[in-house]
C-alpha positions in Angstrom: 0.4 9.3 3.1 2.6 7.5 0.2 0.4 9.1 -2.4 0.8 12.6 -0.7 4.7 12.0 -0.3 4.7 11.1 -4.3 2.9 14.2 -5.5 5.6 16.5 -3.5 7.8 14.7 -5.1 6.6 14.6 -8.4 5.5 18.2 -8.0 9.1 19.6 -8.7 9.8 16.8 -10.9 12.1 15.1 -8.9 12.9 11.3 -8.9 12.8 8.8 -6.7 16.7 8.5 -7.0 16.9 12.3 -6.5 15.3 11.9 -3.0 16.6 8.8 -1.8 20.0 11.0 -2.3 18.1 13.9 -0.3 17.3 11.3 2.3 20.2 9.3 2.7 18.8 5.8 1.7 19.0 3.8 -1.3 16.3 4.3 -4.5 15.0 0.5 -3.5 14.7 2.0 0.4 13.0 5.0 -0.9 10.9 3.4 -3.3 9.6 1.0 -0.5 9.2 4.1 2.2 6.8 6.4 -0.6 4.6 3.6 -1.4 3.9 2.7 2.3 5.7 -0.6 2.7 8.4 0.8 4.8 8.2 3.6 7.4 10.3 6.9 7.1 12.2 7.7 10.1 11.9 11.2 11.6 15.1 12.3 10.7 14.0 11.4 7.1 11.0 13.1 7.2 13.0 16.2 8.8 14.9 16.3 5.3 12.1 15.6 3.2 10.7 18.5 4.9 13.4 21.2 4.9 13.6 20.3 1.1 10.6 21.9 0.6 10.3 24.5 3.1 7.3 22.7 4.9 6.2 21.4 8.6 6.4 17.8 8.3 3.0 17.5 9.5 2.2 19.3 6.5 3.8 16.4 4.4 3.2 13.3 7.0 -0.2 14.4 8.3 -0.2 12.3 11.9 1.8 9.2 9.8 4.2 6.7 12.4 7.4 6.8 12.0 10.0 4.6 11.9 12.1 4.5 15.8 14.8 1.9 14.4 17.8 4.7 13.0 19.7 7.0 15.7 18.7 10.5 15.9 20.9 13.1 14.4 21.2 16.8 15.0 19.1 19.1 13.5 21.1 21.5 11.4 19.5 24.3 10.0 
């Protein structure tokens, strides 16, 4: 997964600060979530998805995900 989450990223040359903005968490957080020592949650995901147009399976494959943050509403 963390490798897969990189190359989106890296794919639009984004950084790791650029998405931890797009996420909401710090660049440590993010750094820890993209190379697998920390889960994302789903709302996460849902942003890192909507960022690029994409299911989140398409990004996560069948990836846990973090149950520990509140859910937020879906804004499209």
């Amino acid at each position: 997964m963390a490798l897969t989450i990189r190359q989106f990223r890296e794919s639009i040359n984004a950084t790791q600060d650029e998405f931890a903005r797009i996420i909401g968490v710090s660049k440590v957080n993010y750094s820890k979530k993209e190379n697998g020592q920390v889960k994302f949650s789903l709302n996460e995901a849902y942003k890192f998805a909507v960022h690029f147009k994409k299911p989140i399976e398409e990004i996560f494959g069948s990836a846990e995900f973090s149950s520990d943050e509140p859910a937020e509403k879906a804004v499209i």
